[in-house]
C-alpha positions in Angstrom: -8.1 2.4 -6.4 -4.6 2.4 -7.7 -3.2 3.8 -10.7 0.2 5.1 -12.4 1.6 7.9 -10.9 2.0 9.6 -14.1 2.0 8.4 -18.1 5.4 7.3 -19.4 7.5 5.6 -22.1 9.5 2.6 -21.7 11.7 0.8 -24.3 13.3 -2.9 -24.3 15.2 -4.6 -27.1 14.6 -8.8 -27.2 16.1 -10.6 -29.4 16.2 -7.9 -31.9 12.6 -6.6 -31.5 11.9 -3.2 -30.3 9.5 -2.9 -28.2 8.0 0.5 -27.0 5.6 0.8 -24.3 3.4 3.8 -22.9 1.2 3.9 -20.7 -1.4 6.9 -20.0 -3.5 7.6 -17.0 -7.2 8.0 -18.7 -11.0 8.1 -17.4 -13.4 7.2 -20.2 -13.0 4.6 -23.0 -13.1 7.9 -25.2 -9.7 8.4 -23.6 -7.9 5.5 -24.0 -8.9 5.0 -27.4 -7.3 8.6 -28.4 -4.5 7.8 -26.5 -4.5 4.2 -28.9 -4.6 6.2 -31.9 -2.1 8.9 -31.2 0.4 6.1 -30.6 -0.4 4.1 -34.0 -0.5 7.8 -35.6 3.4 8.2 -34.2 4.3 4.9 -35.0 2.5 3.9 -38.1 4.9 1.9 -39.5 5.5 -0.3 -36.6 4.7 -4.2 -37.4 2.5 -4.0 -34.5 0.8 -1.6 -32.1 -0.5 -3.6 -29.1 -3.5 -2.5 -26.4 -4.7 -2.8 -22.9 -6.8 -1.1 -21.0 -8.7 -0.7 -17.1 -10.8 1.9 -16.3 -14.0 2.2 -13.7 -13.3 3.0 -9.8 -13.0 -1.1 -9.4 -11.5 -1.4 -12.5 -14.4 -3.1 -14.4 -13.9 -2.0 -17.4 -10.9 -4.0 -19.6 -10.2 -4.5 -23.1 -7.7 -5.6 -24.8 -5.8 -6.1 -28.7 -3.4 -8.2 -30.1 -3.1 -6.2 -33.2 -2.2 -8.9 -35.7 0.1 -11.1 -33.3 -1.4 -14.5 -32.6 -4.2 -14.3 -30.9 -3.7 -14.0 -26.9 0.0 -13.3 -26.7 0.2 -9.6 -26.7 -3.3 -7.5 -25.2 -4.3 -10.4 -23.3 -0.8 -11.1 -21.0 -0.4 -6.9 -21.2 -4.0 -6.9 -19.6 -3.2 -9.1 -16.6 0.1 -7.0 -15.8 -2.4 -4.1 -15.5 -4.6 -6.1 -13.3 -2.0 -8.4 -10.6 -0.9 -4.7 -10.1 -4.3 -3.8 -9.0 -4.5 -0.9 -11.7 -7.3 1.1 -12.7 -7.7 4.4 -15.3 -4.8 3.1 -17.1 -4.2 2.6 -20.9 -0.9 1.0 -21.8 0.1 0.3 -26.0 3.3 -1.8 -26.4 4.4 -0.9 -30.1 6.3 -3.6 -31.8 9.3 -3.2 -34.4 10.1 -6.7 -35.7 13.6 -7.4 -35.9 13.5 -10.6 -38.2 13.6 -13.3 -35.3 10.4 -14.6 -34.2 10.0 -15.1 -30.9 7.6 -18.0 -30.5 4.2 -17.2 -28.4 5.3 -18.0 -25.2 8.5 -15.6 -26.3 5.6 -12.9 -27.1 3.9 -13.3 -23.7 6.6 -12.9 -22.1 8.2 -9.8 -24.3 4.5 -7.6 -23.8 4.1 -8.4 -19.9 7.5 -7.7 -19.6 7.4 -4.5 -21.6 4.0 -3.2 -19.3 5.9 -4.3 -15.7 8.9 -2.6 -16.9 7.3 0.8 -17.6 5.0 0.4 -14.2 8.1 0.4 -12.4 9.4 3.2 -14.4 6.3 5.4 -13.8 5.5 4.3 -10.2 1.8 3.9 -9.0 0.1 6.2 -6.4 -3.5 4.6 -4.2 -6.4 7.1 -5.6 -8.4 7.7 -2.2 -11.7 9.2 -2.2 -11.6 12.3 -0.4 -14.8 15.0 0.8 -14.5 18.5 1.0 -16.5 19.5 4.6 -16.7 23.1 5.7 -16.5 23.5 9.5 -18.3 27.1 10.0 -17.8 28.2 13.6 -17.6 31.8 15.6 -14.9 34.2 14.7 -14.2 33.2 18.9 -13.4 30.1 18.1 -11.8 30.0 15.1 -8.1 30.5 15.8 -8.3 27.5 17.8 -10.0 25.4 16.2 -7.1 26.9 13.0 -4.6 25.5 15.5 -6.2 22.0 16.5 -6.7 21.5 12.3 -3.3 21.9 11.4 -1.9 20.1 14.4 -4.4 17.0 13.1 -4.3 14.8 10.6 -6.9 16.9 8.8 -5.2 20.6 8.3 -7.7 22.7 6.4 -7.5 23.6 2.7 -8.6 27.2 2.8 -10.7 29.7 5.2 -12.8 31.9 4.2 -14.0 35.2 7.1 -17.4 36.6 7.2 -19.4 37.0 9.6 -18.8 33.7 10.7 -15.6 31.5 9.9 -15.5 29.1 7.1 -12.7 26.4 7.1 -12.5 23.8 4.2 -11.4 20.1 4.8 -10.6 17.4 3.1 -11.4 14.4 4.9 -10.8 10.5 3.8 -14.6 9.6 2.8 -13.9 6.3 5.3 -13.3 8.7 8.6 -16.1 11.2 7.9 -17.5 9.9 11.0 -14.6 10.5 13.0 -13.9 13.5 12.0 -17.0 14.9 12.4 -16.9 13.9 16.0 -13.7 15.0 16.4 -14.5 19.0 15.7 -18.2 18.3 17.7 -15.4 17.7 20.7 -12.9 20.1 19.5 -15.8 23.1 19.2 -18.3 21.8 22.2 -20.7 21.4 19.9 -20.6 24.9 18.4 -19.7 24.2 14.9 -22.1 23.4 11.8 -20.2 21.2 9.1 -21.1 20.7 5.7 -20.1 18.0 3.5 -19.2 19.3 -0.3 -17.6 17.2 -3.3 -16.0 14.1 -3.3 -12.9 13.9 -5.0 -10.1 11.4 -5.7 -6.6 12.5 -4.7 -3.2 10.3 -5.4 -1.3 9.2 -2.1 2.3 7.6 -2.9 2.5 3.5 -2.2 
């Protein structure tokens, strides 16, 4: 899945408008709603404070608000910016100070996609790749090896942990579980035990 890298404000000027756009990374409809109304709070007397949101791992979750501009020129073309971008856990609001010329609705389609594209590429976007914690638990005999294959891999471990055996945490792409797991059954001879833990999400730069 593929988000914004991190929430951010954006502001463009057309044709004497003002328009103001933030987007927010958020998980639950809960979310993006607070984030809605702490933006109407800070701009409450903006003509027009305008929503979009995706949320769910395969972004199947959307909803959107034209906030009093005619109906599908301001939530509706923010919402497919969000989605030709292939974005997911993202809120954006695009806040509208009228300047006294009116823009037309294509002019308005064009002003709030424009406003969302402009603060994606201000923000950047990161992939969100599932990850899984495995412990590899071998002999204390094997373990400084095994240290040293790990870090020279594409899977260096997260954290050890020495008792009377040794513990060493992973976090492996969910997709090469498999190979990784056969990968330390080579690496050990068969002598280590692996347990998978959580899976997680972690952001890897596009």
């Amino acid at each position: 899945m593929r988000t914004i890298k991190h929430s951010g404000v954006h502001e463009l000027e057309i044709r004497r408008s003002r328009f103001i756009c933030a987007l927010a990374r958020v998980v639950t409809e809960d979310d993006a709603h607070a984030f809605i109304a702490e933006r109407r709070r800070t701009h409450r007397d903006a003509t027009h404070s305008c929503t979009a949101y995706v949320l769910g791992e395969h972004g199947e979750i959307t909803r959107n608000s034209d906030d009093g501009e005619p109906a599908g020129t301001a939530g509706l073309p923010m919402l497919e910016v969000l989605a030709r971008r292939g974005l997911t856990g993202v809120t954006a609001v695009v806040t509208r100070y009228f300047g006294g010329v009116k823009l037309g609705a294509g002019g308005l389609v064009r002003a709030y996609g424009q406003a969302v594209a402009e603060t994606i590429d201000a923000v950047g976007m990161v992939e969100r790749r599932p990850v899984v914690t495995v412990t590899v638990t071998v002999g204390h005999e094997r373990a400084g090896r095994l240290q040293r294959d790990l870090h020279a891999s594409p899977y260096p471990p997260t954290g050890a942990r020495y008792g009377p055996r040794a513990e060493m945490d992973v976090a492996v792409p969910e997709a090469e579980l498999a190979v990784f797991e056969a990968w330390v059954a080579a690496a050990t001879g068969g002598q280590a035990s692996l347990r998978r833990g959580a899976r997680t999400l972690v952001d890897t730069d596009l």
